[in-house]
N, C-alpha and C positions, 0 to 999 in steps of 0.2 A: 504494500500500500504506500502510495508516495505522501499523500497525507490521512492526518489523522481520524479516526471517529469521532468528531468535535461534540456527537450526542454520548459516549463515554461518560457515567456518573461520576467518575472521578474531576473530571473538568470545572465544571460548574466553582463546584468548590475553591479548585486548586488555583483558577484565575480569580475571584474573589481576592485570596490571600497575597498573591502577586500584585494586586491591584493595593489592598489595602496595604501591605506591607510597605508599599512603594511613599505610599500617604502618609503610613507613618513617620520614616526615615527622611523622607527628603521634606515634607510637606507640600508637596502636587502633586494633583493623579496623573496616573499613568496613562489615560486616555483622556485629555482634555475635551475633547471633542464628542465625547461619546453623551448619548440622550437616551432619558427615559426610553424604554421599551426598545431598545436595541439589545441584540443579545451579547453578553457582554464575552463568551466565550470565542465567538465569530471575530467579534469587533478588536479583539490580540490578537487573532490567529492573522490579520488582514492588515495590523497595524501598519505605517509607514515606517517604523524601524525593526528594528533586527532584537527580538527579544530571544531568549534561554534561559531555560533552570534546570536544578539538578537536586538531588533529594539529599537523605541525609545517612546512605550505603553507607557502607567502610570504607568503599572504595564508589565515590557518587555517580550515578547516573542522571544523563541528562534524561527528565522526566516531562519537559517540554521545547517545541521550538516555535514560534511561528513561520509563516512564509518565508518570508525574508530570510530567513537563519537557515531553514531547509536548502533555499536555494541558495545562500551565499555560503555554506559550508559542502555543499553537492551530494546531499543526502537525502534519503529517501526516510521518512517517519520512521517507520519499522526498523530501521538501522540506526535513529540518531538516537531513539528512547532505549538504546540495548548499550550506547557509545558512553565510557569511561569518561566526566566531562574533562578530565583532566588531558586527555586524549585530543582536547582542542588544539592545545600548545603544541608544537612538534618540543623535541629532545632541546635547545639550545633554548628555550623559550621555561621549561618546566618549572626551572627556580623561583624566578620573577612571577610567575601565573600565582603557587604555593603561597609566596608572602604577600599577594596580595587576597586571596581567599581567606588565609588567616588573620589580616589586617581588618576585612570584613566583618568577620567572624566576631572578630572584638569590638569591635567601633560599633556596628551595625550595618554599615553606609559608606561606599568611597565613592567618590564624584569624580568629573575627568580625569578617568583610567584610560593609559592606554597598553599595549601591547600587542605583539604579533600572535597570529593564529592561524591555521592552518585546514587547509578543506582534506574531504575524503579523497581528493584527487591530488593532493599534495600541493595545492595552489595555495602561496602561505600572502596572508593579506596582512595590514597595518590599524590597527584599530585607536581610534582618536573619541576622546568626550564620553566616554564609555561612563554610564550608574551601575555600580554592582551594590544589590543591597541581600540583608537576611530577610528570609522570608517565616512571619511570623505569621500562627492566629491571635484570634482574640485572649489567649490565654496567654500569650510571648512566651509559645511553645513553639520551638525553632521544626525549622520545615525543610532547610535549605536554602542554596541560594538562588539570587536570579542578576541576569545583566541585563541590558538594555543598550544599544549605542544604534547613530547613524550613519557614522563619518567613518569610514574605513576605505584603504588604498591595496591596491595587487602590489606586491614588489616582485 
């Protein structure tokens, strides 16, 4: 399947959290644009940026991507929810990726991130202005994390 089962019970939720998480951390939503009666799980999946998460394994998987992240990593759903998210970074990138997930991890929230990361097809891009935040519920029962960025270049 190249994309997801966007009616999957797990969704609903899980962009919720993504959503609200984003509001708590940075203080604005994640989808400014978005209205009453839109479905809010379509309206990520569709965004005009590049969003990712990934849970809270031992070893995390990315547990969502939207469009944009599908096709700007050149992955097909069924393979990016199976993909190590740590497996974004190629080998020279890994350190840098680790101490910023941990920096995360503590703070809550880092704002213009950036770093290299690399597609399924070994096409390693440049990432600029990157939000990576923790993704909480209502109980600041940690979920994982998610990013979000626009700006990214091929090298």
């Amino acid at each position: 399947m190249l994309y997801p089962d966007l009616n999957h019970p797990f969704y609903p939720n899980h962009v919720q959290r993504l959503r609200d998480s984003y509001q708590h951390w940075t203080g604005k939503p994640l989808l400014p644009d978005f209205k009453p009666g839109d479905d809010p799980v379509l309206a990520l999946f569709d965004a005009p940026f590049v969003l990712v998460a990934h849970g809270i394994e031992p070893v995390p998987l990315f547990n969502f991507g939207n469009r944009r992240a599908l096709e700007l990593f050149e992955i097909s759903w069924e393979q990016f929810i199976k993909l190590p998210s740590k497996h974004s970074a190629d080998d020279d990138n890994q350190q840098a990726r680790a101490e910023l997930m941990a920096r995360v991890a503590r703070a809550g929230f880092a704002l213009n991130c950036t770093g290299t990361r690399i597609s399924s097809s070994g096409k390693r891009f440049y990432i600029e202005g990157a939000t990576v935040w923790n993704v909480i519920d209502e109980n600041n029962l940690y979920h994982g994390q998610a990013a979000m960025f626009n700006t990214w270049a091929y090298l």
